[in-house]
C-alpha positions as CSV (number, residue, x, y, z in Angstrom):
1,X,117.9,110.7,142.1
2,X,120.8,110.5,140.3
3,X,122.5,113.2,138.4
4,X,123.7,112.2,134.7
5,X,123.4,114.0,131.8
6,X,120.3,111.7,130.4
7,X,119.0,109.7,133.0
8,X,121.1,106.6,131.4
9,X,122.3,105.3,134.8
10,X,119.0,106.0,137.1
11,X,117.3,103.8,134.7
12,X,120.0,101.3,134.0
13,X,121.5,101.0,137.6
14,X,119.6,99.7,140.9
15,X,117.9,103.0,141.4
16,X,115.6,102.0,138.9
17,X,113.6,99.6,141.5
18,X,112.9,102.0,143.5
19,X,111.2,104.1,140.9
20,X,109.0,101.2,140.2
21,X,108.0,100.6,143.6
22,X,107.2,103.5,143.7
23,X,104.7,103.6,140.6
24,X,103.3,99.8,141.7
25,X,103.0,100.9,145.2
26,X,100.9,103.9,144.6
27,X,98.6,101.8,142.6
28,X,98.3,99.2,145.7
29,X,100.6,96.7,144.1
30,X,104.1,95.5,145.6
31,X,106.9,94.8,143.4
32,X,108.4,91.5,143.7
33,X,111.3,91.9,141.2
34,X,112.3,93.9,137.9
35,X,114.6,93.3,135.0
36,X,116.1,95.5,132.4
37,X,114.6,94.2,129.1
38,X,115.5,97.5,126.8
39,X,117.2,100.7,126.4
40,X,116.8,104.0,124.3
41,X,119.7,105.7,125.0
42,X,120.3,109.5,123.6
43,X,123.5,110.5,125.0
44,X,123.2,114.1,126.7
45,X,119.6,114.0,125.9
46,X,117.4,111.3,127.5
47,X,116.7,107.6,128.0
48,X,113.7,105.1,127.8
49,X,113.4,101.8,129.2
50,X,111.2,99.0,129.4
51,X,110.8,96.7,132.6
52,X,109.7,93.0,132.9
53,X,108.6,93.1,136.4
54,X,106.8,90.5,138.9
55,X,104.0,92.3,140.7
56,X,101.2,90.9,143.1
57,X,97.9,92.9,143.9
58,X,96.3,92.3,147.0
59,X,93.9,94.6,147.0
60,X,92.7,92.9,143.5
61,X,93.3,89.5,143.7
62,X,94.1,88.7,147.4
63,X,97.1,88.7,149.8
64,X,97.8,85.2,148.5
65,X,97.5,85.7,144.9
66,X,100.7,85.1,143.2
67,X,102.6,87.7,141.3
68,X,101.7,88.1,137.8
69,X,104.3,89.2,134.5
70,X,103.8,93.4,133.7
71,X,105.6,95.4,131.7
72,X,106.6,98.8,132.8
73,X,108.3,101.7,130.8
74,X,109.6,104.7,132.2
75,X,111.8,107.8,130.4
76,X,114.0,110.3,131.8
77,X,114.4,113.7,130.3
78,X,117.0,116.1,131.1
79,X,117.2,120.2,129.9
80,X,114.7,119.1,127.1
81,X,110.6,119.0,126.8
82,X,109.1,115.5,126.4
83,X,107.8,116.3,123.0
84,X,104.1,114.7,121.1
85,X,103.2,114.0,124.8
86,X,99.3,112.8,124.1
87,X,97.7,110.8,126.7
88,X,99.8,111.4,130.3
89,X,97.3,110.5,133.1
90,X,98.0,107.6,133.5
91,X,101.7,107.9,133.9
92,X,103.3,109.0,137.3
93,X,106.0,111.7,137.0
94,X,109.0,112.1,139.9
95,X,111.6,114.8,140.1
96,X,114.5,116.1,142.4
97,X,114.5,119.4,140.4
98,X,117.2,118.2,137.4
99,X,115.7,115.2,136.3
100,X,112.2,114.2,135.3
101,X,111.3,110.6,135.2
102,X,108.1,109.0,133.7
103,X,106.8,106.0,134.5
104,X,104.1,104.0,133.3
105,X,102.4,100.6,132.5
106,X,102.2,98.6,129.3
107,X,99.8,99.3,127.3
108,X,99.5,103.3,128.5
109,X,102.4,104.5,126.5
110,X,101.6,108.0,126.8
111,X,103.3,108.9,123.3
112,X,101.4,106.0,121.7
113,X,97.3,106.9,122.6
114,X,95.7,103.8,120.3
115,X,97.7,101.0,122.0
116,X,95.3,99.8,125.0
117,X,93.0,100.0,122.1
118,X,94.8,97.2,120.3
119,X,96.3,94.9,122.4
120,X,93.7,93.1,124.2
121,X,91.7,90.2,122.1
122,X,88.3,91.6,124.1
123,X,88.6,95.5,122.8
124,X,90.8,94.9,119.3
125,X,87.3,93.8,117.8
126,X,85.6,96.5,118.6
127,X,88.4,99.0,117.6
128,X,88.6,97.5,114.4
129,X,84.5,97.6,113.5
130,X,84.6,100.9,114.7
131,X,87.3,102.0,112.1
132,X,85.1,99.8,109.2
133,X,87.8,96.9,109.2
134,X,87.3,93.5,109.4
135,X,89.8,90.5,109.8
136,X,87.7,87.5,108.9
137,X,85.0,86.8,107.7
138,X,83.4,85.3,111.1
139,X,83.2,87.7,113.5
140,X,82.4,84.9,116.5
141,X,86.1,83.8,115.8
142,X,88.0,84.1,118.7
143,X,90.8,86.8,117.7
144,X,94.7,86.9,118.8
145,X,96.6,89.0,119.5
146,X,100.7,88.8,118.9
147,X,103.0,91.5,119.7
148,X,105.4,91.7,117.1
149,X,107.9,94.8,118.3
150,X,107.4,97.7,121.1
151,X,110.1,100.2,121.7
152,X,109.0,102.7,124.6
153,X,107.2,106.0,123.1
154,X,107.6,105.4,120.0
155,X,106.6,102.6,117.9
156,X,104.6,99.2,118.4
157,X,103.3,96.5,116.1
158,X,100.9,94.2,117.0
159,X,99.3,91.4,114.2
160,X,95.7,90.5,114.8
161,X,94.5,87.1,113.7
162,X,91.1,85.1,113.1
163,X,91.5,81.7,112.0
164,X,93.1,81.9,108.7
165,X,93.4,86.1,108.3
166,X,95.3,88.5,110.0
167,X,95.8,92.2,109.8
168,X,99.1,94.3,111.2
169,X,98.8,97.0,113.7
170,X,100.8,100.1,113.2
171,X,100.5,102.1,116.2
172,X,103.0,105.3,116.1
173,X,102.9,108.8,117.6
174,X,99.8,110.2,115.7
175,X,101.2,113.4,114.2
176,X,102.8,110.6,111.8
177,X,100.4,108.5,110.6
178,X,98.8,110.4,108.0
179,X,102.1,110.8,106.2
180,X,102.8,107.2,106.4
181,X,99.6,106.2,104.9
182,X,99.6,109.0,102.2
183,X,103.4,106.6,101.4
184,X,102.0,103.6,101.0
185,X,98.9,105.0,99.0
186,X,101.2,106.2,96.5
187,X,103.6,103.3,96.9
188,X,100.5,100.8,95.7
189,X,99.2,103.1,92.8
190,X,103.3,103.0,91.4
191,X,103.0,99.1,91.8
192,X,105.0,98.8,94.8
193,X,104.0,95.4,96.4
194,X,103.4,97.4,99.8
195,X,100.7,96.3,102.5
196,X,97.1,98.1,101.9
197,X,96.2,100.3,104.0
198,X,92.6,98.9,105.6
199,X,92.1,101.7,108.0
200,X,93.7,104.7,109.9
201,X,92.8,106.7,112.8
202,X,94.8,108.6,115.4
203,X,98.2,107.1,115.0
204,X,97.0,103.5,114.1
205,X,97.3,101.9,110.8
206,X,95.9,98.6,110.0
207,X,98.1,96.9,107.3
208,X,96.8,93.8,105.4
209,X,99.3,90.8,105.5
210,X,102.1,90.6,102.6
211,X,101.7,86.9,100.7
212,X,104.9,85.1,101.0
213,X,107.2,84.5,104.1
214,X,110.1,87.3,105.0
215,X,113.2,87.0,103.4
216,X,114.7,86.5,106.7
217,X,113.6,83.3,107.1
218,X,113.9,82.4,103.8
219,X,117.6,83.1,103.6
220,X,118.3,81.4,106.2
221,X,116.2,78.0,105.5
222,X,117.2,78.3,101.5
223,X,120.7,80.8,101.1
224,X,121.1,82.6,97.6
225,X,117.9,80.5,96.7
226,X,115.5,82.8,98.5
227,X,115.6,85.2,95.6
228,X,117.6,86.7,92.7
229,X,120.1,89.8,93.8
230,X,119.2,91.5,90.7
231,X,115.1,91.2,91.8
232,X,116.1,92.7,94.7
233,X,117.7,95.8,92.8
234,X,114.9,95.7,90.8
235,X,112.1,96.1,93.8
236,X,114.1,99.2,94.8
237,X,114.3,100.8,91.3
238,X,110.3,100.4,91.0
239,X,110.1,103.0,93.8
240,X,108.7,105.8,91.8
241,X,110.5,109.0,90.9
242,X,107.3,111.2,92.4
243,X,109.2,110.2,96.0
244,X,112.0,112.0,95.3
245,X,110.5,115.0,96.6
246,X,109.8,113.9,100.1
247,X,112.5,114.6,103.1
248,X,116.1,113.2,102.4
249,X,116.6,110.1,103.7
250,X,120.0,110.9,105.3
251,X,122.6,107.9,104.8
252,X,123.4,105.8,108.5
253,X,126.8,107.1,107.6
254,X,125.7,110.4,108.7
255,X,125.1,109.4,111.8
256,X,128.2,106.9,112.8
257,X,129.2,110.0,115.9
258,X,126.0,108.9,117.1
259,X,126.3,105.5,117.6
260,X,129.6,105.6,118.3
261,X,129.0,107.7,121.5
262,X,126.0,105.4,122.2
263,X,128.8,102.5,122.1
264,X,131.4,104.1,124.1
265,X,129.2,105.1,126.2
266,X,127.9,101.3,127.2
267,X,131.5,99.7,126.2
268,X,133.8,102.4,127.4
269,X,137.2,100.0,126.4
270,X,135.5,99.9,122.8
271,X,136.2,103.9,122.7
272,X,139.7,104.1,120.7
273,X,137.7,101.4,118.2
274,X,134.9,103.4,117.7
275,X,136.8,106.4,117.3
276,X,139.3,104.6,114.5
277,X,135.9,103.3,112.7
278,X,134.9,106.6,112.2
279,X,137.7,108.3,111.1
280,X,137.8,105.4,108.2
281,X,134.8,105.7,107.4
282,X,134.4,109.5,107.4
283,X,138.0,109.7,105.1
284,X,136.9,107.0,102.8
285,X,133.9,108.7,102.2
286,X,135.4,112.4,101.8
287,X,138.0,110.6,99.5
288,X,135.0,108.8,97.2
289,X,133.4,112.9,96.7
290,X,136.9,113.9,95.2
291,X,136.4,111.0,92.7
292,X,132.3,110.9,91.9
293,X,129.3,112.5,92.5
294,X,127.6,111.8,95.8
295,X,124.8,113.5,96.0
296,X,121.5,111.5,96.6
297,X,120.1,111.0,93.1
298,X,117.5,107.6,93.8
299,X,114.6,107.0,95.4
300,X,115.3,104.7,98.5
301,X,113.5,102.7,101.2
302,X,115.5,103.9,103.5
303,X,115.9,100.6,106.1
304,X,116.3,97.9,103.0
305,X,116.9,94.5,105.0
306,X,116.0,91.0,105.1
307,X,113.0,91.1,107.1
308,X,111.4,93.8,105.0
309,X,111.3,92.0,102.2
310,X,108.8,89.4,101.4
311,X,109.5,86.5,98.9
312,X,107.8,83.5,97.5
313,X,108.8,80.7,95.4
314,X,112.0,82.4,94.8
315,X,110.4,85.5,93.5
316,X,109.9,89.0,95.6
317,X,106.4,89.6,96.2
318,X,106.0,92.2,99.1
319,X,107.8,95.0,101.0
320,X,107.3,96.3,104.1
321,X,108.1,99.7,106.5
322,X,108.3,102.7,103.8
323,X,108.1,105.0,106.5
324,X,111.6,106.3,105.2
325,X,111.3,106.4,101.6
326,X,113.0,109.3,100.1
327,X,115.7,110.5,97.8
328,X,119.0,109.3,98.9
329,X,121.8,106.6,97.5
330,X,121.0,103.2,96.4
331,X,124.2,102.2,97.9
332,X,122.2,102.7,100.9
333,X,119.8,100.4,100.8
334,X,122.1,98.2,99.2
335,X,124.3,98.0,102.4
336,X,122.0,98.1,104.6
337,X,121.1,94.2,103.6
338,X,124.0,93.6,103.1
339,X,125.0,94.4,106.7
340,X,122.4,93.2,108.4
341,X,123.1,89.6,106.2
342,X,126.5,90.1,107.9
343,X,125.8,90.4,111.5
344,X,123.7,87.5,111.2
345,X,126.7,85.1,109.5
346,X,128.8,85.9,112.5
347,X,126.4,84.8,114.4
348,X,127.7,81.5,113.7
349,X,131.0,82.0,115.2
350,X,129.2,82.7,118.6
351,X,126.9,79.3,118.2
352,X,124.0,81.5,118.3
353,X,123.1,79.9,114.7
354,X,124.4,76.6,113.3
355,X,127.4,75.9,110.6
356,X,124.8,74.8,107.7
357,X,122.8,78.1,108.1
358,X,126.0,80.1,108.9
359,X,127.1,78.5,105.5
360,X,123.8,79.7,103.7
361,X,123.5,83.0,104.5
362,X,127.4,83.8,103.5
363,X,126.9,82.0,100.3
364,X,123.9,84.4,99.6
365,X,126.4,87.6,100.6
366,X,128.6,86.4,98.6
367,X,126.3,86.2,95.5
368,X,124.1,88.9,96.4
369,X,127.6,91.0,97.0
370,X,128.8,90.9,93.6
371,X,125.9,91.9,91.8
372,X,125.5,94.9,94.0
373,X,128.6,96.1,93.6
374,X,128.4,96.0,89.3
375,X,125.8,98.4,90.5
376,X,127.3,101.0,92.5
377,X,130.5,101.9,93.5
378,X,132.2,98.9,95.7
379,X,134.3,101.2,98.1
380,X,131.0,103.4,98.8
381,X,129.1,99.7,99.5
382,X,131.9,98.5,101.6
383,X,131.9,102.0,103.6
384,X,128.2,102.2,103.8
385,X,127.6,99.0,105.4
386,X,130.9,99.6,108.1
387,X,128.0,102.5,108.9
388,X,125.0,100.3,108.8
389,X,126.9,97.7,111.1
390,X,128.2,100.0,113.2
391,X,124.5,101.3,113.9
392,X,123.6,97.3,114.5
393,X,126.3,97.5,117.4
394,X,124.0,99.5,119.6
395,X,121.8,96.7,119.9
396,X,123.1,94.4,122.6
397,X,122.9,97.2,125.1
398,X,119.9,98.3,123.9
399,X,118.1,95.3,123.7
400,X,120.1,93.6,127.2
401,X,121.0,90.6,125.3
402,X,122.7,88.3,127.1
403,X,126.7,88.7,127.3
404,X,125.7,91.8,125.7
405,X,129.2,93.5,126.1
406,X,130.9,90.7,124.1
407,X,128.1,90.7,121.4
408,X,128.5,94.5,120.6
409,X,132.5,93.6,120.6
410,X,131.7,91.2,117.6
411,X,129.2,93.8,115.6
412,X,132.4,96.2,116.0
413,X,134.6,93.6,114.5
414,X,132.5,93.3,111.7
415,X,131.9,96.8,111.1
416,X,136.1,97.0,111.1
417,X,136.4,94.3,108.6
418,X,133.5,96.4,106.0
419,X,136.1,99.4,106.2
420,X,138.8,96.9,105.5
421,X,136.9,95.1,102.4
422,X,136.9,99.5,101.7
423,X,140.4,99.6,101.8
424,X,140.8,96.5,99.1
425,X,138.2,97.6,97.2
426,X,140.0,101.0,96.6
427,X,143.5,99.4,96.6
428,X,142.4,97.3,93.7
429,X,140.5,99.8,92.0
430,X,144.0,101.7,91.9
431,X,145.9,98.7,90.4
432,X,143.0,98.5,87.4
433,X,143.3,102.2,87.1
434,X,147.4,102.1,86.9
435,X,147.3,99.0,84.4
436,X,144.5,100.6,82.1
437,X,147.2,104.0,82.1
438,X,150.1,101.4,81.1
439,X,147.9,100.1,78.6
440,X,148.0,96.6,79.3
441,X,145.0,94.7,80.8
442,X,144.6,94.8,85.3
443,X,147.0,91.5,86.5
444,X,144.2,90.4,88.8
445,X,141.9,90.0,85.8
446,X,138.0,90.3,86.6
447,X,137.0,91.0,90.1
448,X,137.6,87.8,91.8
449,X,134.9,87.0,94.6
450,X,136.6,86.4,98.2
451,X,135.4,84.5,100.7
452,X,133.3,86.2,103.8
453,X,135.5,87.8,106.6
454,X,134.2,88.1,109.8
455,X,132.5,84.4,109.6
456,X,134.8,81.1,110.2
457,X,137.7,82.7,110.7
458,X,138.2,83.2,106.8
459,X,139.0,86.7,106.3
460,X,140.1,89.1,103.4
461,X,143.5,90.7,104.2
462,X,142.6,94.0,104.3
463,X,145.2,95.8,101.7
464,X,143.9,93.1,99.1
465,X,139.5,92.8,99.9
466,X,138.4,92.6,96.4
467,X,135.5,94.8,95.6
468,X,133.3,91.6,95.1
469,X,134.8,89.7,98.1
470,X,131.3,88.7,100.2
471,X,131.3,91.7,103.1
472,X,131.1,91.3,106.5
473,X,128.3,89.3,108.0
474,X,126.1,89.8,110.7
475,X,122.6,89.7,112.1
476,X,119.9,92.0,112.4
477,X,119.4,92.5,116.3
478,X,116.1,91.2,117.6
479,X,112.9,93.0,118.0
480,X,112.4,94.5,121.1
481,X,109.2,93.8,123.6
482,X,105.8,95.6,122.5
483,X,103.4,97.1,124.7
484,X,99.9,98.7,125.1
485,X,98.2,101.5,123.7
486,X,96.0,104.3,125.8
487,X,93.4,106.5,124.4
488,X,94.2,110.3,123.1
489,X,93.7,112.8,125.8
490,X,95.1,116.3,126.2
491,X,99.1,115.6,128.0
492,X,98.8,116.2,131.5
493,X,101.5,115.4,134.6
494,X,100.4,113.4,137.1
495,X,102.7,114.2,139.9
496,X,101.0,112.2,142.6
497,X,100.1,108.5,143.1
498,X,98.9,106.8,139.8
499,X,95.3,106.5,139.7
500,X,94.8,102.3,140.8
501,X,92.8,102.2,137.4
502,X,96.2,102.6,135.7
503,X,98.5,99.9,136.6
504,X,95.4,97.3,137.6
505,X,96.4,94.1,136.1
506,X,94.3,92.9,133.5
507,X,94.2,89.7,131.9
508,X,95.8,89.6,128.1
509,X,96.3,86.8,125.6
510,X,98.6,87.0,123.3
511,X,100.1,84.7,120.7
512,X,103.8,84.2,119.8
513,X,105.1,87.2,117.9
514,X,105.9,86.7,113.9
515,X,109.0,87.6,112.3
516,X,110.6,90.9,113.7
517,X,109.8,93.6,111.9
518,X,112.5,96.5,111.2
519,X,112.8,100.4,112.7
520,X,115.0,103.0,111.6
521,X,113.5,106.7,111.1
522,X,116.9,108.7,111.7
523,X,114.9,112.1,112.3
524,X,115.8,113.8,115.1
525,X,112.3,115.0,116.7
526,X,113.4,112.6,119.5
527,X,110.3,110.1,118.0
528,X,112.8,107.9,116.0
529,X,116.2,106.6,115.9
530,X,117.7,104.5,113.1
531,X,118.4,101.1,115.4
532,X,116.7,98.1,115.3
533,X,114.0,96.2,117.6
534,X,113.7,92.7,118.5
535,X,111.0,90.7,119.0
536,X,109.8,89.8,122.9
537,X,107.6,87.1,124.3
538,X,104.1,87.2,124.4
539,X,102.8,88.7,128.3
540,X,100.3,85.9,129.3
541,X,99.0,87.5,133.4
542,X,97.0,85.1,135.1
């Protein structure tokens, strides 16, 4: 196997197929072909990956039976325990002594035991009257299933229809769920608009569906009309003060080593970038504590952006993931929409959206920009988002977009231009100060609103970014492909042949996926990092 510090390039490179033939092989199937769909990378520490792969079964269907879609996952762990390990028979383990690797087939994510209980239309019925939930009211409906995000060991969520009612399926790693649902609880009896909880067992939570339609969409089919920047504001400042007592939500600034080194290490010429991005960042920031007082003093959501937040007839009526509600800095959240907004306007410069949207969604940063920043400080928003961005540009890799190399070059950019909107921001803030000491009245006047930089080529020079110029734009990287889950167990290593009962094909329906929904825990258990997930295509096997 190959030696590297985290398994990065045995499950990257070609080496990779042959640890899948040899989990499909052992199981009597042959592998036809495998593709990279996504990436966890922890530089030093470990990798996951998820596999779209063809694979026929003979002894199943038939020498001539054609080769049917499966998923496959498979991690690599170097110098550190796999940790909340909970259903591992099903998995087959290889090692040359250095490295471990893991593999398995979607749905028996060994981290996530309550998936395979979920993601099939046949057992999903039966999981849900066992827990005392219900979707609709006819239980002879028919129910589908659609895999809205999966990222390898640690998340999934799945939404579960009949007819005209659907309920979301949270399945985590279940030493989590019960804080997550003890969240939302509170959340609702505050008057948060937050999903109710319907039912909980074992690391799945079943979510009832938010009215309205995610912002996401809605920004992009209606601009600034979607909602009000000051209801947005508002939503976050109904978060009750009792939260302030959980775990600090640390700011993504905190972590801009780690996803620079996650860049660098998947963009190597991006490396003297990445290392100028942080240095700006870090000194704006040190310089903003000589100045004011930093410490966290809100209650935050923690992963504020567009596709969290449900709206309706122009009014905000639901918010989703509080996983990471906490104390911490409204600029925060603030940024965090506000970079994610961004990504998504440069879009536009790639084609990947049209001019008319590209249009509408920088209109809305632009309007949505200024009345954040009469709200907190408009260096710390600028600085914030270059974080958030910069956390965004791990995605491409991550996620194997296509041209992914050049798409993480463009979330840089925009990240660059954030610490340059900074840099005016601070420059003008200066001028004001200087006039107001002179005693005559700033020669810029109020806060003038520039137009956005990184979108259409119509940039902010960066000595002369006004605070309320509209910031960077860009958007949120997809969700990421969602699998299976398997049934709680004690963790065992299987370090022979997978049982055939493990990787048998077996027939799944599911429906397109809804909007993406967001991730973004930044603890460090190795069970969460703060990066987004895309949404992936429905698995359909003959």
């Amino acid at each position: 196997m190959s030696h590297t510090q985290d398994g990065s390039e045995l499950l990257t490179g070609p080496g990779a197929g042959g640890l899948l033939r040899s989990a499909v092989g052992n199981s009597g199937g042959v592998l036809h072909s495998w593709q990279l769909d996504h990436v966890d990378h922890r530089p030093g520490r470990s990798t996951k990956a998820l596999y779209r792969t063809q694979v026929s079964w003979p002894e199943l269907d038939g020498p001539q039976a054609p080769a049917r879609e499966e998923l496959f996952g498979a991690s690599a762990h170097i110098g550190e325990r796999e940790k909340n390990l909970y259903v591992a028979e099903q998995t087959l383990v290889m090692t040359d002594g250095d490295i471990n690797v893991r593999v398995w087939r979607y749905p028996h994510d060994p981290w996530l035991p309550m998936l395979p209980l979920v993601c099939y239309p046949d057992i999903v019925g039966r999981t849900l009257h066992d827990l005392g939930a219900s979707i609709g009211p006819d239980p002879s409906v028919p129910i589908a299933i659609d895999v809205v995000s999966y990222r390898p060991g640690r998340r999934a969520v799945l939404r579960a229809s009949q007819g005209d009612h659907a309920v979301y399926l949270k399945v985590m790693q279940p030493h989590r769920s019960d804080e997550i649902v003890e969240r939302h609880h509170r959340l609702l009896a505050a008057g948060v608009p937050v999903p109710e909880v319907i039912a909980h067992h074992n690391g799945l939570v079943v979510l009832a569906e938010l009215p309205g339609r995610p912002l996401a969409r809605a920004v992009i089919d209606e601009g600034v009309d979607a909602c009000r920047a000051e209801d947005l504001v508002a939503l976050l400042d109904r978060l009750p003060a009792s939260m302030y007592s959980l775990s600090l939500r640390p700011p993504w600034t905190d972590s801009v080593d780690f996803y620079s080194g996650i860049v660098s290490s998947s963009v190597p010429s991006l490396g003297p970038r990445m290392d100028a991005l942080v240095r700006s960042i870090r000194d704006g920031l040190a310089a903003l504590e000589q100045r004011m007082d930093m410490r966290p003093h809100d209650v935050v959501h923690g992963d504020f952006y567009e596709a969290q937040v449900f709206v309706e007839n122009g009014k905000v009526v639901g918010l989703l993931d509080i996983d990471t509600v906490g104390p911490g800095r409204r600029s925060d959240d603030l940024a965090c929409l506000l970079a994610h907004l961004s990504v998504l306007a440069d879009y536009g410069n790639a084609g990947r959206i049209d001019r008319a949207t590209q249009e509408r969604v920088e209109e809305a940063i632009r309007t949505w920009h200024e009345v954040f920043s009469d709200r907190v400080d408009p260096t710390e928003l600028a600085l914030r988002s270059a974080g958030v961005v910069l956390s965004l540009a791990t995605g491409p890799h991550r996620q194997q977009e296509a041209s992914w190399e050049a798409a993480t070059e463009a979330i840089v950019r925009v990240a660059e231009e954030w610490v340059s909107q900074a840099r005016g921001a601070e420059s003008q803030r200066r001028e004001a100060e200087a006039a107001k000491q002179a005693g005559s009245a700033p020669a810029t006047g109020s806060r003038p609103i520039a137009s956005a930089g990184p979108t259409g080529g119509r940039q902010v020079p960066p000595q002369h970014a006004a605070p309320h110029s509209a910031p960077p734009q860009h958007a949120p990287p997809q969700q990421q492909p969602a699998q299976r889950p398997a049934q709680q167990s004690a963790p065992s290593e299987n370090t022979g042949p997978l049982p055939a009962q493990s990787l048998s094909p077996r027939p799944v329906q599911t429906t397109r996926p809804p909007a993406p929904q967001p991730s973004g825990d930044q603890s460090d258990t190795g069970d969460e990092t703060p990066t987004q997930e895309r949404r992936i295509d429905s698995i359909l096997p003959d």
